[in-house]
C-alpha positions as CSV (number, residue, x, y, z in Angstrom):
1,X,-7.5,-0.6,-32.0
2,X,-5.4,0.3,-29.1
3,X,-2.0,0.6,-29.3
4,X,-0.1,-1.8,-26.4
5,X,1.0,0.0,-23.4
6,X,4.6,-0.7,-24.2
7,X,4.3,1.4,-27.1
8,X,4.4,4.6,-24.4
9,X,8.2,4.4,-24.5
10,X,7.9,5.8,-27.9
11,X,10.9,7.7,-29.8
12,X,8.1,10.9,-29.2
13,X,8.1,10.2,-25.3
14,X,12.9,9.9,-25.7
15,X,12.6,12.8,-27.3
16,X,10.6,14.6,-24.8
17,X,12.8,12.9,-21.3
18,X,16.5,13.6,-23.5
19,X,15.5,17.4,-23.9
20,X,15.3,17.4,-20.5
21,X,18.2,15.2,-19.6
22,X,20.2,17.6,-21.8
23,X,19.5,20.6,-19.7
24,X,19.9,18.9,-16.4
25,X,22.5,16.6,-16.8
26,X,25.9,18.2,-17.6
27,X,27.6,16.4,-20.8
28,X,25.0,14.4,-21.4
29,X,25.1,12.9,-25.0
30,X,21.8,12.8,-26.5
31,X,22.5,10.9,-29.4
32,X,24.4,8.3,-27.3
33,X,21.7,7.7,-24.7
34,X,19.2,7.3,-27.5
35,X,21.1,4.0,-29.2
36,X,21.5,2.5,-26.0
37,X,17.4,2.7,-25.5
38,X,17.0,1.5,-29.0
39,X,19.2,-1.5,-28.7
40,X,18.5,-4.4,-31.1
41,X,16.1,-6.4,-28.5
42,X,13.7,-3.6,-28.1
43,X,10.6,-4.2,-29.8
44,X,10.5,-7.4,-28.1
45,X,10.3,-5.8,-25.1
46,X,7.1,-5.6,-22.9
47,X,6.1,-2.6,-20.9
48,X,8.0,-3.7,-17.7
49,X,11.3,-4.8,-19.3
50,X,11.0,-0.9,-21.4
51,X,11.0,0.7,-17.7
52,X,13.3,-1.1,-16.1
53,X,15.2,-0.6,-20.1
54,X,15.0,2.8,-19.3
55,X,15.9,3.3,-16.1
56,X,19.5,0.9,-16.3
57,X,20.1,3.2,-19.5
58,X,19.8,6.4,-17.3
59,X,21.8,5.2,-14.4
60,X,24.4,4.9,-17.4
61,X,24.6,8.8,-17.7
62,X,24.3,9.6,-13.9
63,X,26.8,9.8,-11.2
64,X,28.1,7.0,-9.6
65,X,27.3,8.8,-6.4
66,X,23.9,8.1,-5.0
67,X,23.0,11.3,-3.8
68,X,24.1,13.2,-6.8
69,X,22.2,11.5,-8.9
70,X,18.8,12.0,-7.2
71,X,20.0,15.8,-7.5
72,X,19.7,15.4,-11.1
73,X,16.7,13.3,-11.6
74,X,14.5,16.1,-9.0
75,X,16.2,18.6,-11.2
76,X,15.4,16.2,-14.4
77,X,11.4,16.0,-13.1
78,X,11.3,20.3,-12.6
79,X,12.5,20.9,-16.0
80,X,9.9,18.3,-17.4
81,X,6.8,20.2,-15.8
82,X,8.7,23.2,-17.0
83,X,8.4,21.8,-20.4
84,X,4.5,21.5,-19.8
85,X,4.8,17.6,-19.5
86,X,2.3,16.9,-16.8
87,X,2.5,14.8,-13.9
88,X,1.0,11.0,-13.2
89,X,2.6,10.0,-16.8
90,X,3.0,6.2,-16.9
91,X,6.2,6.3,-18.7
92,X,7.8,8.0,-15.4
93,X,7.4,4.9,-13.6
94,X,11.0,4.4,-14.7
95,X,11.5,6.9,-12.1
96,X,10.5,4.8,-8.8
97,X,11.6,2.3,-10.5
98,X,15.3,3.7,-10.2
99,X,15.2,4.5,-6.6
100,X,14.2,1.1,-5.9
101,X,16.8,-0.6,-7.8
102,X,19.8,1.5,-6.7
103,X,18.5,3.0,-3.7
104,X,17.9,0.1,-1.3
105,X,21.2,0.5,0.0
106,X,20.4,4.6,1.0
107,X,17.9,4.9,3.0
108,X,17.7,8.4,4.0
109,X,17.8,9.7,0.6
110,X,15.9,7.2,-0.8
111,X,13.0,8.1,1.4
112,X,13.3,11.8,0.7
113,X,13.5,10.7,-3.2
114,X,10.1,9.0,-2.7
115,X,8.4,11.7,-0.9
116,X,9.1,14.3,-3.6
117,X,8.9,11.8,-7.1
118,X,5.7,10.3,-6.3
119,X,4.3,14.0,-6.2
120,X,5.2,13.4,-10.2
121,X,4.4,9.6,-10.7
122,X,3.4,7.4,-8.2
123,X,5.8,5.4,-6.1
124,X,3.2,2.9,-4.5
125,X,5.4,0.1,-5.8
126,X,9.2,1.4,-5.6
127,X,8.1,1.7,-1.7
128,X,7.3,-1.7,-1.1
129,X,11.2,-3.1,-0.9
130,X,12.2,-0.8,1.3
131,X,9.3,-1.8,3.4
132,X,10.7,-5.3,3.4
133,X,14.4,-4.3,4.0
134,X,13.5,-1.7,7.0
135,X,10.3,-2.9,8.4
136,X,8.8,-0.8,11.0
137,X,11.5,2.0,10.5
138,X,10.1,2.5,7.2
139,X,6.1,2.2,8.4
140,X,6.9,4.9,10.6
141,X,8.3,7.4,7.9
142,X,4.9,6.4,6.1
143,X,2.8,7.6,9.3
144,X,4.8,10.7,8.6
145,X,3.6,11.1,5.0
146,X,0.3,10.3,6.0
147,X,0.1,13.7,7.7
148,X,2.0,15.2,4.6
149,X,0.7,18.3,2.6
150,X,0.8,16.7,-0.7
151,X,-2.3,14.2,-1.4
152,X,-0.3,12.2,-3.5
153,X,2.3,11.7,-0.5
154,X,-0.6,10.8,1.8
155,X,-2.1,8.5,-0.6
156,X,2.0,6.9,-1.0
157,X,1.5,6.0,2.9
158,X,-1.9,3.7,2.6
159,X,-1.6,2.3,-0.9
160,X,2.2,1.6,-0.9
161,X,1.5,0.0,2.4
162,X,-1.2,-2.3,1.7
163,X,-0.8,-5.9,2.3
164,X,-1.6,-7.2,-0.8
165,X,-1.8,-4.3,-3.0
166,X,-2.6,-6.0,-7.1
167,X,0.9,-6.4,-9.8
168,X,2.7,-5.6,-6.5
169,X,5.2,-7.8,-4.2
170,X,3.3,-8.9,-1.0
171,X,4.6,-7.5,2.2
172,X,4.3,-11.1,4.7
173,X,4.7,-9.3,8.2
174,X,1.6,-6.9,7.4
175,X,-0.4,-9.7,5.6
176,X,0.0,-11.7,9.0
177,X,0.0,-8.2,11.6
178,X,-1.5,-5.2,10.0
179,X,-1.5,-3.4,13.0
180,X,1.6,-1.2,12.1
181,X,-0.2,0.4,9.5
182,X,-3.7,0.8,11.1
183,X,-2.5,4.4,12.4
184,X,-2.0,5.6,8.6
185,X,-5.5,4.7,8.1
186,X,-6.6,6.1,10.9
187,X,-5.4,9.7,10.4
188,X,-6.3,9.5,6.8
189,X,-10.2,8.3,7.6
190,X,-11.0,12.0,7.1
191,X,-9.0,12.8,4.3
192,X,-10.5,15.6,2.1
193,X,-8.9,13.7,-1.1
194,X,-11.3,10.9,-2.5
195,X,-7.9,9.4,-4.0
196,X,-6.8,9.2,-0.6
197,X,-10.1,7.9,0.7
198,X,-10.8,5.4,-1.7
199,X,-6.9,4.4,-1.1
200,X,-8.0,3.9,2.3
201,X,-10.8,1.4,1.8
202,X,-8.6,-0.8,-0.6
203,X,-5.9,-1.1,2.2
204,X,-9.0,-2.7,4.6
205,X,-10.4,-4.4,2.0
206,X,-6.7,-5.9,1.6
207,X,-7.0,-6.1,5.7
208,X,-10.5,-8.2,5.7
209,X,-9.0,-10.7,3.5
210,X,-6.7,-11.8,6.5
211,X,-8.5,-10.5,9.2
212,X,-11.5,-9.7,9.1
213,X,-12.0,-8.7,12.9
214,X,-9.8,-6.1,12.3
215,X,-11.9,-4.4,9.6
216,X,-15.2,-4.9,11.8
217,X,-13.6,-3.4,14.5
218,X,-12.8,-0.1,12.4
219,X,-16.3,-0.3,10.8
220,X,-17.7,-0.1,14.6
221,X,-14.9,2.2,15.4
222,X,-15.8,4.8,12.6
223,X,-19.3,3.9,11.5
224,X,-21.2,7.5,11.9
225,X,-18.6,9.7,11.8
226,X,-19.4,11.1,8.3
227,X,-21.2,10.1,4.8
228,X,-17.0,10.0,3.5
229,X,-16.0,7.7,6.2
230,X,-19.0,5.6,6.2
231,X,-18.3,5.2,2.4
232,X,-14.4,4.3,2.8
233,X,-16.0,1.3,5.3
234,X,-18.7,-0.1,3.0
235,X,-15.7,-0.3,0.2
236,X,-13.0,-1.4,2.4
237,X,-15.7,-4.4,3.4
238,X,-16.9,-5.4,-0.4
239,X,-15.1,-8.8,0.1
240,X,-16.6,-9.4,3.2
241,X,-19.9,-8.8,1.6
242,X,-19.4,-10.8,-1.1
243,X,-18.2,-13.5,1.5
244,X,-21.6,-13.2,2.7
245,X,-19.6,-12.6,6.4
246,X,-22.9,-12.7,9.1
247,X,-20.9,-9.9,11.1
248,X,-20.8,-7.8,8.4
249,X,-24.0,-8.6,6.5
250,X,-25.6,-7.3,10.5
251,X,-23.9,-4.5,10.8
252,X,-24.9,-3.3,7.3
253,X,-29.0,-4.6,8.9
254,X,-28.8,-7.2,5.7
255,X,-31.1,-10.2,6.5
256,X,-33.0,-12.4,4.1
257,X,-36.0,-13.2,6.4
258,X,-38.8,-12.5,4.7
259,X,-36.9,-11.7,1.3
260,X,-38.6,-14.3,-1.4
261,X,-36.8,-14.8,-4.6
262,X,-39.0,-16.5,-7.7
263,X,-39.2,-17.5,-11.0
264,X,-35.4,-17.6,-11.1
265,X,-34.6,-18.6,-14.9
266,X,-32.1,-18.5,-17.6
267,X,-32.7,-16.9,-20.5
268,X,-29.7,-18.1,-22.6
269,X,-28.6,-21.7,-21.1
270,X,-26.6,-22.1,-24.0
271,X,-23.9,-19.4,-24.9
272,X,-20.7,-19.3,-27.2
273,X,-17.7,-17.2,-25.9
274,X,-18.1,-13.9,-27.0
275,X,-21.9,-13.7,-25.4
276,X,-24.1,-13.2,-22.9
277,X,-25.2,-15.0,-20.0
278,X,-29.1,-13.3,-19.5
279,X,-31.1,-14.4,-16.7
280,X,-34.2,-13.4,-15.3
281,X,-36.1,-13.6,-11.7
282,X,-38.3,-11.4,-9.4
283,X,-38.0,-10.5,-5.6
284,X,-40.1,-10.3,-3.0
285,X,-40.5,-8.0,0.2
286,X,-42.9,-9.8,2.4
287,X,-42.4,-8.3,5.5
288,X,-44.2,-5.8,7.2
289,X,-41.8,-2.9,7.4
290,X,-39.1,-1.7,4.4
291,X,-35.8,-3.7,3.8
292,X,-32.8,-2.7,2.7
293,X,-32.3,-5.8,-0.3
294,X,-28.4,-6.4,-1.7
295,X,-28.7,-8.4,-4.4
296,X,-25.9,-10.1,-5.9
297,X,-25.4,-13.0,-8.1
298,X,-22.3,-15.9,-8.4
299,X,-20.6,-17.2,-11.7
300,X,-19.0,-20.7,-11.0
301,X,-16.8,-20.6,-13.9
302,X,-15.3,-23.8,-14.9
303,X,-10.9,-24.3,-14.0
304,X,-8.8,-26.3,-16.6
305,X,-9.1,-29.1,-13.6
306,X,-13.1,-29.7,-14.2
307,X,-13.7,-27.3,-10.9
308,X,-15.4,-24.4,-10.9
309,X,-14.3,-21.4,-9.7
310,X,-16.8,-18.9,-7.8
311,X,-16.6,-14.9,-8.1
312,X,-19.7,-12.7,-6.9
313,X,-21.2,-10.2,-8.5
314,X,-23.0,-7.1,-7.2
315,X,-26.8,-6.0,-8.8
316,X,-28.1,-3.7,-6.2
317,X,-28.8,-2.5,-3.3
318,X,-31.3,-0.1,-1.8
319,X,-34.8,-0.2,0.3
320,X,-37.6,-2.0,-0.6
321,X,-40.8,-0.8,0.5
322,X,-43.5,-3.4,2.6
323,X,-45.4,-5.9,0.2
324,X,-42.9,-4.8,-2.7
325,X,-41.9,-6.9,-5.9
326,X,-39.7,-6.3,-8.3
327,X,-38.5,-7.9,-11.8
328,X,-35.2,-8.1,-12.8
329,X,-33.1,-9.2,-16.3
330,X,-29.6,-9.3,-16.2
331,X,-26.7,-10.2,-18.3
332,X,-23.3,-11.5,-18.1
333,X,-21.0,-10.9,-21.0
334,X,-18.0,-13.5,-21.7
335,X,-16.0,-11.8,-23.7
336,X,-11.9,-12.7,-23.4
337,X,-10.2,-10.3,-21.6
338,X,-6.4,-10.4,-20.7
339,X,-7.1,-11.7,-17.0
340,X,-9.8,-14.4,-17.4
341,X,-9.4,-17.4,-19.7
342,X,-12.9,-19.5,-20.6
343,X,-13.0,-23.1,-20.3
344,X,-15.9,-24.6,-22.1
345,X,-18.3,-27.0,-20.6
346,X,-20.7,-26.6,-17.8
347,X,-21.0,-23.9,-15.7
348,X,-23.2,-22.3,-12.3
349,X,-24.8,-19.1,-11.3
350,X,-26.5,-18.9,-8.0
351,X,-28.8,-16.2,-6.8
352,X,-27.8,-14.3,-3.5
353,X,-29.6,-11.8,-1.0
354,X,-28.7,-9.9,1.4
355,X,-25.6,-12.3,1.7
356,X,-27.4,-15.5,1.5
357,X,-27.2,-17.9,-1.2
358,X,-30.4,-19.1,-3.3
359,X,-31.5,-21.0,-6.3
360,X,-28.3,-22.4,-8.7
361,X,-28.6,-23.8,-12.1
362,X,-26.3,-24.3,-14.8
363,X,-25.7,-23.3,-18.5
364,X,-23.4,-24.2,-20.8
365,X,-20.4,-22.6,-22.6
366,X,-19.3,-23.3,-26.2
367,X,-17.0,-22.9,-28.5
């Protein structure tokens, strides 16, 4: 069994950060910062409360001065890769997490902190405050990354900018404008990075959730330029898709005319939580020329209230040749995970093609 994330502030991990500390940080009491980490409340604590932990305990044994002690933790974050401790470590979120908590207040060196840490863990979310506190000041600085040498400093300008980026705060002015950050995407369309690029296409897909002109716009706007770009679009537009949104669905040449679905069944209409939903049916190509089919299917799982809830789910999608037919069997597991909880009962699944909803029947969840 996996150990819990929390478990990656380990006394291995303070030993590793404390040899460094100790070279970088003149005085610095090794023993001393150690009992302060382990205080008497720290098992209890979950993965977020051991970073933030962390990083009050460090600010503890730094300078009072700002500026000083960003000195020592750029200092603290060469000596660790001089110690062979590689970078992207989810422990150093403690890092960003720093800046952000006593750096809102320093602009100039905070942004010049987050340039160079997030080359060693990721500040997409340490970013997002001082988005909120300096607004467009700050969206500029992130255009600047955006042209940056570093991918990692590029990728800091579209994901720590997007509008609704997941376990993040939201950022209300771009959720209701995005247009500030539209240039970041734009010079970054081309980016030779797929982290960049796939960085990219979560930002619109962020985008089409508020706007989704805006991201048909770009997919018009970009559409053609290259087999990277045109990917970055059909990912940036998956909600869209799944929305089944008729601009979309056309520019993508997805129409169900002619598209037959049959002998729609399922397999399993009564399953137990820790199962599988299987289901069965068979498609169609009538028409007299190919088709490009996407076939996707809906779970309307049941809400504590007695309403269902709906959440699409991509099959396929590729050509289908004049005349063709196909038979398909799918299943859909229900097995508990952190972010979904099961309510038994009744529950849906719908059929959809090329964006257009079909045949719906129900099974049954049970205990």
């Amino acid at each position: 069994m996996a150990s819990p994330l929390k478990d990656l502030y380990s006394p291995a991990f303070y030993d590793r950060l404390t040899k460094a500390l100790a070279v970088t940080i003149p005085g610095f009491d090794k023993g001393k910062f150690v009992k302060e980490i382990f205080s008497p409340d720290f098992e209890s604590k979950e993965l977020k409360e051991r970073m933030k932990h962390t990083s009050k305990v460090l600010h503890n044994f730094l300078p009072a001065d700002y500026a000083q002690s960003i000195e020592l933790i750029k200092k603290t974050i060469s000596q660790l890769r001089i110690q062979g401790i590689g970078e992207d470590g989810l422990a150093f979120m403690f890092l960003p997490d720093y800046i952000e908590t006593y750096g809102i207040n320093h602009f100039a060196t905070s942004v010049e902190a987050l340039e160079f840490v997030t080359q060693f863990v990721s500040c997409e979310f340490a970013v997002r405050p001082f988005i909120l506190k300096y607004g467009n000041e700050m969206i500029l600085r992130m255009q600047q990354w955006s042209l940056h040498e570093s991918h990692k400093v590029r990728r800091l300008a579209s994901e720590g900018s997007r509008p609704r980026l997941p376990w993040a705060m939201a950022i209300p002015f771009l959720k209701k404008d995005p247009t500030s950050i539209l240039p970041i995407l734009e010079n970054l369309k081309t980016d030779p990075s797929e982290y960049v690029r796939r960085s990219v296409a979560n930002s619109l897909n962020d985008i089409a959730k508020d706007h989704p002109q805006v991201v048909l716009d770009i997919a018009k706007k970009w559409s053609g330029l290259g087999d990277e770009t045109d990917a970055i679009i059909k990912h940036g537009s998956r909600t869209l898709l799944k929305q089944g949104h008729a601009d979309i669905l056309k520019h993508y040449g997805l129409d169900d005319k002619g598209i037959l679905l049959s002998d729609f069944k399922i397999l399993t209409p009564e399953i137990k939580i820790g199962e599988s939903l299987e289901f069965s049916f068979s498609i169609l190509n009538e028409n007299p020329a190919e088709q490009k089919v996407r076939l996707e299917y809906a779970i309307y799982y049941k809400k504590q209230n007695g309403q269902n809830t709906k959440k699409v789910y991509k099959i396929s999608e590729r050509i289908y040749p004049a005349g063709a037919s196909v038979n398909v069997v799918r299943k859909q597991k229900f097995v508990l995970i952190t972010t979904r909880k099961f309510h038994l009962g009744d529950h849906q699944i719908s059929m959809i093609i090329n964006g257009a909803e079909k045949e719906i029947s129900s099974f049954e969840l049970t205990a």
